[in-house]
DRENFIRO-481999 format. One record per residue (C-alpha): residue number from 0; residue in one letter; z, y, x. Coordinates in steps of 0.25 Angstrom, whole numbers, padded with zeros to 4 digits, always signed. Layout:
residues N
    nr   rest      up   north    east
   NUM      A       Z       Y       X
...
***
This chain:
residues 329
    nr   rest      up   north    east
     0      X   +0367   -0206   -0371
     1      X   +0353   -0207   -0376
     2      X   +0341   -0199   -0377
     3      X   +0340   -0184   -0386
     4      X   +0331   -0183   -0398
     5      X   +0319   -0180   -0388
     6      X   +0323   -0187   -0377
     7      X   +0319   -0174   -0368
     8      X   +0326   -0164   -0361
     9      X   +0324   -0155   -0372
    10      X   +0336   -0164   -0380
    11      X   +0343   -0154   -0374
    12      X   +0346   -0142   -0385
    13      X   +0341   -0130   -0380
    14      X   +0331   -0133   -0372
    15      X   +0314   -0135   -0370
    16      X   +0302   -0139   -0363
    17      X   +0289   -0133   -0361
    18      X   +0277   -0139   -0354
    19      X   +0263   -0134   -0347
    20      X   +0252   -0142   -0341
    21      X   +0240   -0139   -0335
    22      X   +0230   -0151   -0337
    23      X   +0220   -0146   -0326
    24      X   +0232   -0141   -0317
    25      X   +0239   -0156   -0319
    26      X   +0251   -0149   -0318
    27      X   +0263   -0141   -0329
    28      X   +0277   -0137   -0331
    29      X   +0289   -0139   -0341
    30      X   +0298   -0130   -0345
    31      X   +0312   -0131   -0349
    32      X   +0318   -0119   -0357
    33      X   +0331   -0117   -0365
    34      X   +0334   -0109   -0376
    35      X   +0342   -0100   -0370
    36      X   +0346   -0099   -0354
    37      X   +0352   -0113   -0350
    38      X   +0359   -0117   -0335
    39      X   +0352   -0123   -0327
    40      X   +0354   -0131   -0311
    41      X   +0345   -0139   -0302
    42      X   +0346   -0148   -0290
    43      X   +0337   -0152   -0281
    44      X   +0337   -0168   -0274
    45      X   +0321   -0165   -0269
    46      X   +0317   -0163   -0257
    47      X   +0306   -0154   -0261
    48      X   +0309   -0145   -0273
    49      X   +0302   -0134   -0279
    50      X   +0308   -0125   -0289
    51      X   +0311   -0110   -0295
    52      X   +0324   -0103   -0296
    53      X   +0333   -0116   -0294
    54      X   +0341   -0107   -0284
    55      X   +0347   -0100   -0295
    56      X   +0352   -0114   -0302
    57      X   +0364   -0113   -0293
    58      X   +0378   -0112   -0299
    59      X   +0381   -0100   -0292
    60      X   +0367   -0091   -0296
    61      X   +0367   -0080   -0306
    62      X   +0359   -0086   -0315
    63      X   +0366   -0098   -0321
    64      X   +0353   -0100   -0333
    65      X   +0340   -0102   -0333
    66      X   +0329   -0101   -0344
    67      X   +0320   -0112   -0341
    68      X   +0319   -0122   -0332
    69      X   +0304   -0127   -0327
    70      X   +0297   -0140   -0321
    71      X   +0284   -0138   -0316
    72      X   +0273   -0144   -0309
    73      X   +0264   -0135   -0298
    74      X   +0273   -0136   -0285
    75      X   +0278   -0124   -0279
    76      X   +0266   -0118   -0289
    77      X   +0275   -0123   -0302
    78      X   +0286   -0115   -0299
    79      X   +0276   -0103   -0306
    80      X   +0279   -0110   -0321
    81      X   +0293   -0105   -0319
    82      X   +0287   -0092   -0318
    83      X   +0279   -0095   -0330
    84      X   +0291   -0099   -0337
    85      X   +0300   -0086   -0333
    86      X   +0289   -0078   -0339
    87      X   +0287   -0085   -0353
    88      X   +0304   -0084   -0352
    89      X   +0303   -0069   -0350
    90      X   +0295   -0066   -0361
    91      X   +0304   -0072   -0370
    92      X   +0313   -0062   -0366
    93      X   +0323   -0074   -0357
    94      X   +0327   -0074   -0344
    95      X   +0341   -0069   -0337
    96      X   +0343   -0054   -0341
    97      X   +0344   -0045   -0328
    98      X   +0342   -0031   -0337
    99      X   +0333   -0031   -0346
   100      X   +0324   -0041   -0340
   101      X   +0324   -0057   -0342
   102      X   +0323   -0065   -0331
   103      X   +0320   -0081   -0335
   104      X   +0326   -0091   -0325
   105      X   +0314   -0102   -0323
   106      X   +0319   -0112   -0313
   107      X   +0309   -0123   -0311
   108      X   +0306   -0135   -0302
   109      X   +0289   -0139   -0298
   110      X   +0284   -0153   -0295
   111      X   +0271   -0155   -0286
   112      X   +0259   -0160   -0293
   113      X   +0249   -0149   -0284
   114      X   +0241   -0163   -0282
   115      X   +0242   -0169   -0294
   116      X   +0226   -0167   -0296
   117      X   +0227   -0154   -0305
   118      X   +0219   -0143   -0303
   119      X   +0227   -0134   -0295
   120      X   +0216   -0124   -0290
   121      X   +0222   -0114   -0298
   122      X   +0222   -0097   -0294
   123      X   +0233   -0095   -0303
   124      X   +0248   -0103   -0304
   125      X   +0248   -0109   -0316
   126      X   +0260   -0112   -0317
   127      X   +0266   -0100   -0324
   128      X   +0258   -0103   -0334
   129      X   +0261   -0115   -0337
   130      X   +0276   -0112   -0337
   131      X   +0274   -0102   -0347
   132      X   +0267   -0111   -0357
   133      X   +0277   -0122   -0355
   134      X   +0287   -0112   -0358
   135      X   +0280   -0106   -0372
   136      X   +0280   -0123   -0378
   137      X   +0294   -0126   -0373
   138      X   +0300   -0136   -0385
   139      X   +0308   -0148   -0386
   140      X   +0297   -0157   -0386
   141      X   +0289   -0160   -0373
   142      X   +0279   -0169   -0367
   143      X   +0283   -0178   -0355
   144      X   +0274   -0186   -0345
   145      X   +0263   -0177   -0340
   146      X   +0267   -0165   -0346
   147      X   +0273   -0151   -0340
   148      X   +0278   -0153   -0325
   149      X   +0275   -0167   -0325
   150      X   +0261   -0165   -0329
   151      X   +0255   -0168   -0315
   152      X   +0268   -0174   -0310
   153      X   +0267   -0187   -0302
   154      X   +0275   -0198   -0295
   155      X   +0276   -0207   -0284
   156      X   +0268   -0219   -0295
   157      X   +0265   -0213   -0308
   158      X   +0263   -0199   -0313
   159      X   +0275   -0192   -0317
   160      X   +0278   -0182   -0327
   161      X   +0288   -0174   -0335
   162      X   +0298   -0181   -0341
   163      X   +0311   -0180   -0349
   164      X   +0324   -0187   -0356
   165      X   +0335   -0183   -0363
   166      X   +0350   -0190   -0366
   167      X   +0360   -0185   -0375
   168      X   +0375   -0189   -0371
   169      X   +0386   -0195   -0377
   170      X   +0394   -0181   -0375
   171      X   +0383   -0174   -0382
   172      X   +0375   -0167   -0371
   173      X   +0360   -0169   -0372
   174      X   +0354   -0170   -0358
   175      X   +0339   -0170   -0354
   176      X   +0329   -0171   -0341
   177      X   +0316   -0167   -0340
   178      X   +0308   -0171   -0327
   179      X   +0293   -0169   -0321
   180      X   +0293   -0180   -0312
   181      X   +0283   -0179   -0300
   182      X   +0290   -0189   -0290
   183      X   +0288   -0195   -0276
   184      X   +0295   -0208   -0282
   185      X   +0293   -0215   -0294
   186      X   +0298   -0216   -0307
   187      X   +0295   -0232   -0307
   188      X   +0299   -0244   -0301
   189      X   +0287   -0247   -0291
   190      X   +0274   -0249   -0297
   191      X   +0282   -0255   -0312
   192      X   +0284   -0248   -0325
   193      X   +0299   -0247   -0324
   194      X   +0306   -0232   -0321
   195      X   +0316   -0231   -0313
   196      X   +0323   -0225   -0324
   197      X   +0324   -0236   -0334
   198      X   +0339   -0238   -0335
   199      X   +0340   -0223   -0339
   200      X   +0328   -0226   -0349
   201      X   +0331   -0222   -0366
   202      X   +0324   -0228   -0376
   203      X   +0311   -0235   -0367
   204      X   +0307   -0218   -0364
   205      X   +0299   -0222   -0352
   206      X   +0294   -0235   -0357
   207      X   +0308   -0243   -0358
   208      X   +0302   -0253   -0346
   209      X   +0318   -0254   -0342
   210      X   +0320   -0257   -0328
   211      X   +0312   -0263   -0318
   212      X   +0316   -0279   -0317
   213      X   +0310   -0279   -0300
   214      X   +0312   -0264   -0296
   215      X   +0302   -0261   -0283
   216      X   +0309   -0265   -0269
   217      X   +0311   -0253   -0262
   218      X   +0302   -0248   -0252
   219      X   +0300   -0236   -0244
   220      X   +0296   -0225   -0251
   221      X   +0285   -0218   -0247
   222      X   +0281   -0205   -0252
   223      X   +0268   -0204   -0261
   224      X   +0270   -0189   -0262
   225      X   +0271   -0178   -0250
   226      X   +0281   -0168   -0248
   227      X   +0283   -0159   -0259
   228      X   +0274   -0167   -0270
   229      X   +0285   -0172   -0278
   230      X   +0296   -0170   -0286
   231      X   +0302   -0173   -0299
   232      X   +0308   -0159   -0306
   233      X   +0318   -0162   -0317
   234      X   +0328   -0154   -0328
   235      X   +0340   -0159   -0333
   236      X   +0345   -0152   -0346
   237      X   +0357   -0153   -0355
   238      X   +0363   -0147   -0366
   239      X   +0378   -0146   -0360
   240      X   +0385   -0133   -0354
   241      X   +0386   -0135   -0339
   242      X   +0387   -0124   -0327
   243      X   +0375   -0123   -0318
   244      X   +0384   -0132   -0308
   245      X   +0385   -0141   -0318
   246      X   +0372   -0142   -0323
   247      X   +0367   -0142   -0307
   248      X   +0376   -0155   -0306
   249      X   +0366   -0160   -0318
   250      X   +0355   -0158   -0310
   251      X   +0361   -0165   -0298
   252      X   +0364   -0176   -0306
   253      X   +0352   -0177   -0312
   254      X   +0344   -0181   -0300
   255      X   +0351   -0193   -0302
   256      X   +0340   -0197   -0313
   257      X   +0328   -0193   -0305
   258      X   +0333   -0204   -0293
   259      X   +0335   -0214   -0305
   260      X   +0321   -0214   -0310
   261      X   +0313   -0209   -0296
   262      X   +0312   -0218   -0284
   263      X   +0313   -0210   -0275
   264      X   +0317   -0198   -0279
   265      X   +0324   -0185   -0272
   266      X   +0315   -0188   -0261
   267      X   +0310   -0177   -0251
   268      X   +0296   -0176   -0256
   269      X   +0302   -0172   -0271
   270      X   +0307   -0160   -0276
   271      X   +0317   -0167   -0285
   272      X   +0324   -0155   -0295
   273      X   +0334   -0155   -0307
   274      X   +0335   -0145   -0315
   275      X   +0348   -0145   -0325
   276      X   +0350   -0137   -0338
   277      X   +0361   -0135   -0346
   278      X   +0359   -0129   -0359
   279      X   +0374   -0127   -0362
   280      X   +0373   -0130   -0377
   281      X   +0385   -0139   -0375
   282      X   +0398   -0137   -0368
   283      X   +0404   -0149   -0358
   284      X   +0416   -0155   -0364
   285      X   +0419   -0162   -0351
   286      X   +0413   -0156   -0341
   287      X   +0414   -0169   -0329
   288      X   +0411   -0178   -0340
   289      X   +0400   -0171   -0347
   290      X   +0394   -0166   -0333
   291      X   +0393   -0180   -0328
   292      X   +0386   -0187   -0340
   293      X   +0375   -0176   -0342
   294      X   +0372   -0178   -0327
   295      X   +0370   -0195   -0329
   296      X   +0363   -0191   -0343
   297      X   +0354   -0180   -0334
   298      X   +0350   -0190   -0324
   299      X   +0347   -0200   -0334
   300      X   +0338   -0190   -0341
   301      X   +0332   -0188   -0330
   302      X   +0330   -0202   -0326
   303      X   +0323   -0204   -0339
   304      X   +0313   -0190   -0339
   305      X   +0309   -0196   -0325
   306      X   +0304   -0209   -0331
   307      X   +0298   -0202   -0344
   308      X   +0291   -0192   -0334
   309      X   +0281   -0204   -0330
   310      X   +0281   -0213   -0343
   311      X   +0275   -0201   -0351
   312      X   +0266   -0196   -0340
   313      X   +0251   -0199   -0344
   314      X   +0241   -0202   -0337
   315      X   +0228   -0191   -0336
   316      X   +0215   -0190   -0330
   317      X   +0215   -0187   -0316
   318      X   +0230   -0193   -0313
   319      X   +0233   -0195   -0298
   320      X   +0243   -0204   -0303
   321      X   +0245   -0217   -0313
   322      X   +0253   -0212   -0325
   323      X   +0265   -0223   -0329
   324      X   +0259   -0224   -0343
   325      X   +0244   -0227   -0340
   326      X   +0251   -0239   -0331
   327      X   +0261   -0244   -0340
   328      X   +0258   -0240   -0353
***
């Protein structure tokens, strides 16, 4: 395996990402969008979740597609960027066809960043907004760090971020993750500068400071969060043609990543989410096989995005929180 041409989730034929920030807000969204209508799953290891239309991901809904797929910032106010999302989609004349209107499906997950230090004095949501001008610059290309949902995004140490990674298989399949990472735990080992994630590391992408030689005793963990303030939202993609079960076992698999490169993760204070998409472009040729690699390859991905999320964040004016790179850099 190694990593796509991009080394992001957008490896992945078929697909985009678009991002929106708001500076003064200290807050944004990101937006992943297919060409056309792609399955998608989720599952949820969090014990505090907030999302949008993840009801209809089951294997047994009508709806077996969806158009877009968003990550967003704002709490339970974020879940609006969907909206925004929906809209832009709408116009463009997409969205499941009941008559001769389009309904655009726009699951999405939020994170807690309310007190982050942004202004959020606002009379309006603005999250709406900002979904719909992620939408309008979706492109291969996007930034990582403090960009998008991770733009005000925060950790048990250092600032977090949106982050992402791609491999592509043996067998073919391309498989991506991208990730706003806003954790109770951390992404490092104690106070040093290696990631938990170093043995899932490609071509020194977070720093190639390999594993830690005198990892941190271990301790009890204390929360530095309260309830409801964290949360680490993520998407898993791949090119290959799976069933919504299949594509939901994905997901299940690829929390697997999150635990590697958190510590602790899945906790009750986090909302911990995966997304899955599947663009169908290729068919499985082994189903049991094929199934199990992309699950490992979704995992490691996401292990990867997790550590990139807090390598690239940058550090601004007004951080409540030291950014990675202003300490080790």
């Amino acid at each position: 395996m190694r990593p796509g041409p991009r080394n992001l989730i957008t490896d992945v034929p078929g697909l985009l990402v678009g991002q929106a920030e708001d500076a003064a807000l200290r807050s944004g969204c990101t937006v992943l969008l297919g060409h056309k209508p792609f399955t998608a799953a989720v599952h949820v290891m969090g014990g505090a979740p907030g999302s949008r239309e993840t009801d209809l991901l089951a294997p047994d809904r009508l709806v077996q597609e969806v158009d877009a797929l968003v990550l967003s910032g704002g709490s339970a106010f974020g879940l609006d960027a969907c909206s925004g999302v929906a809209d832009g989609l709408r116009a463009l004349g997409r969205g499941f066809a009941v008559g001769d209107q389009r309904v655009p499906i726009v699951p999405g997950a939020i994170l807690f960043d309310l007190l982050n230090g942004g202004n959020k004095d606002w009379e309006r949501n603005p999250y709406g907004d900002l979904g719909r001008a992620a939408l309008a610059v979706a492109a291969p290309d996007f930034a990582l760090g403090s960009a998008g949902a991770g733009y005000g995004a925060a950790t048990g140490r250092w600032k977090g971020g949106l982050g992402s990674a791609s491999l592509v298989l043996d067998s073919g399949f391309t498989v991506g993750a991208l990730v706003a990472v806003n954790a109770l735990g951390s992404v490092t080992v104690g106070e040093t500068a290696q990631f938990w994630a170093a043995p899932w590391e490609q071509e020194a992408e977070f720093g190639g400071r390999g594993i830690c030689p005198d990892p941190a005793p271990m301790t009890d963990a204390q929360p530095g969060k309260r309830m409801g303030e964290a949360t680490t939202i993520a998407i898993v993609a791949t090119d290959a043609g799976l069933t919504q079960a299949q594509a939901q076992r994905i997901a299940t698999a690829a929390h697997d990543g999150m635990a590697r490169a958190i510590v602790p993760s899945h906790s009750l204070l986090d909302g911990d989410l995966v997304f899955a998409a599947a663009t169908g472009a290729r068919p499985l040729s082994d189903s049991i096989r094929d199934i199990f690699q992309i699950g490992h390859a979704a995992a490691t991905c996401l292990a990867r995005a997790i550590a990139r999320a807090v390598y690239e964040a940058k550090a601004m004016p007004g951080d409540l929180q030291p950014s990675w790179s202003s300490r080790f850099r």
